[in-house]
C-alpha positions in Angstrom: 18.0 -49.6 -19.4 18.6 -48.6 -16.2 16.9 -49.8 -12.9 15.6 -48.0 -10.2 17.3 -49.3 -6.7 15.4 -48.9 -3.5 17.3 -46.2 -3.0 17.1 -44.2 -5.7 13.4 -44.7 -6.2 13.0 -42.3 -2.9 15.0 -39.6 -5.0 13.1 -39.9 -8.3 10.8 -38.2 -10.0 8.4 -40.3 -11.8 6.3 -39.2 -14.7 2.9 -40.0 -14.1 0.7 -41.6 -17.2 -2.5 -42.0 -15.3 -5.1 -39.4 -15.7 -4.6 -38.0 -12.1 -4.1 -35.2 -11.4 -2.7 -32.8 -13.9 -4.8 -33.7 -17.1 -7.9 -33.9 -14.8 -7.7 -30.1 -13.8 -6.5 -29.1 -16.7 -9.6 -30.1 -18.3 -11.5 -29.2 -15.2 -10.5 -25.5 -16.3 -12.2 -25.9 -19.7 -15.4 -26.5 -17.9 -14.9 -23.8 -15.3 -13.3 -20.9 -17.8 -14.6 -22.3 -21.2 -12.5 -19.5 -22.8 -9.6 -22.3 -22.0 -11.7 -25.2 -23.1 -8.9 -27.6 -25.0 -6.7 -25.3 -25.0 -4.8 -26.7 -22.0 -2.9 -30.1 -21.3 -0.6 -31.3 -18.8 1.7 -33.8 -17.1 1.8 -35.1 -13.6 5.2 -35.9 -11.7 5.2 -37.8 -8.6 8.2 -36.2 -6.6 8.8 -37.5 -3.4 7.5 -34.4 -1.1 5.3 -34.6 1.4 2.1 -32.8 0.2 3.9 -30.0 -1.6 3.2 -29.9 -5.6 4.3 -27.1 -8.1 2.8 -26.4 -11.2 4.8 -25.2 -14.2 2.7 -23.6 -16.9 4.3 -22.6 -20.3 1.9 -19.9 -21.9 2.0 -18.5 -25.4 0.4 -15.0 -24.9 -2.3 -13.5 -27.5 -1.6 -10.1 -25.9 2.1 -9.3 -25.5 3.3 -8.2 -21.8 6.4 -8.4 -20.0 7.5 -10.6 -17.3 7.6 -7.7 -14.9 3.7 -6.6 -16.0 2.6 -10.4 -15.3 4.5 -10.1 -12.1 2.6 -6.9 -11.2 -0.7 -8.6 -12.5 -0.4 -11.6 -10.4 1.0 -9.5 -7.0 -2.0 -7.1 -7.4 -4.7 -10.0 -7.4 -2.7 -12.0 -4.2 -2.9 -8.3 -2.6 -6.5 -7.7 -3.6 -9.3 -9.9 -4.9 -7.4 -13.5 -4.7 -6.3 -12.3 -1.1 -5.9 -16.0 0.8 -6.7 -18.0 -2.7 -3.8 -16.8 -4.6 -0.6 -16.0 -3.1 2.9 -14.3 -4.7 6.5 -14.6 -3.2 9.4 -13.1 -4.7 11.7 -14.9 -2.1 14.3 -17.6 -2.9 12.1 -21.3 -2.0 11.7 -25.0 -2.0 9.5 -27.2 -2.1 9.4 -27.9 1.8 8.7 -24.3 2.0 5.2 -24.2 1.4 4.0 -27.4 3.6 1.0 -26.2 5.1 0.2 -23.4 3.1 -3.4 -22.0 3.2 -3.5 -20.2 -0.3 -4.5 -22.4 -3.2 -1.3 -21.6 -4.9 1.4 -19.1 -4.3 3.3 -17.5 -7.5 6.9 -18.1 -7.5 8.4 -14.9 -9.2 11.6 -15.9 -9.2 11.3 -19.1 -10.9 9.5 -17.9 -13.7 10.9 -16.5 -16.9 10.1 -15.2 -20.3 11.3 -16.1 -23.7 9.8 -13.2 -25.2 6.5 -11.0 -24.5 4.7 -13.7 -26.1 5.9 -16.3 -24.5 6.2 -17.3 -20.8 6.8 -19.9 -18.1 5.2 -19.3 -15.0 5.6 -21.3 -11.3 3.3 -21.6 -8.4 3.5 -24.2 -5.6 0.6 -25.9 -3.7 -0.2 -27.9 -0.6 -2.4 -30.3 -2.0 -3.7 -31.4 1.1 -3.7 -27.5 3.4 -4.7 -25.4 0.4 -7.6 -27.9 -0.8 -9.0 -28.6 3.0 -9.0 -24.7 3.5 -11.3 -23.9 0.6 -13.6 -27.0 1.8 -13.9 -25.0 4.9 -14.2 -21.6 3.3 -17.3 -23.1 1.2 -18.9 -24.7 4.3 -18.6 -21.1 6.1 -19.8 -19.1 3.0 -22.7 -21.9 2.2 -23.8 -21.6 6.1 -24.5 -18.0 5.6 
């Protein structure tokens, strides 16, 4: 078995078996949407980034569209009623890239592909720490109203 130097731990990226945070929000979204309830799971990697996290979500489709349509779908609700919670990029990023980032999540369109209509991986990145603090201070303005 291999061992991690000190070295090459900074480079690594670690599965994650604790229940933080990936399986936590993914059941968080049964609770929220309970269309999704247990119909979600997930696994955590700790990649050394500062504050930057990505979220790769493989999605077997009930209702067949193309990658383009999901594409449109996603850009239109960044555009309109997800405007500052969702964002979309179509440009060629990193990880680095979205340090700081206001939105809760911003699709990567490039990154994603499809096997088939029914079948689709999509990719969105997050500041966990930018995007989360932002929507703490969006409640505390809307709940001052």
């Amino acid at each position: 078995m291999a061992r991690l130097t000190k070295t090459g731990a900074a480079a690594a990226a670690l599965p994650r078996t604790s229940s933080r945070p990936l399986p936590v929000a993914a059941k968080a979204v049964g609770k929220v949407l309970p269309e999704l309830n247990g119909k979600l799971t997930g696994m955590a990697f700790r990649v050394p980034t500062p504050n930057v996290s990505v979220v790769d979500l493989t999605v077997r489709l009930e209702k067949a569209a193309t990658y383009e349509q999901i594409k449109a779908a996603v850009k239109a609700a960044a555009e309109g009623e997800m405007k500052g919670v969702l964002g979309y990029t179509e440009d060629d990023v990193v990880s680095t890239d979205f340090n700081g980032e206001v939105c809760t999540s911003v699709f990567d369109a490039k990154a994603g592909i499809a096997l088939n209509d029914n079948f689709v991986k999509l990719v969105s990145w997050y500041d966990n720490e930018t995007g989360y603090s932002n929507k703490v201070l969006d409640l505390i303005a809307h709940i001052s109203k």
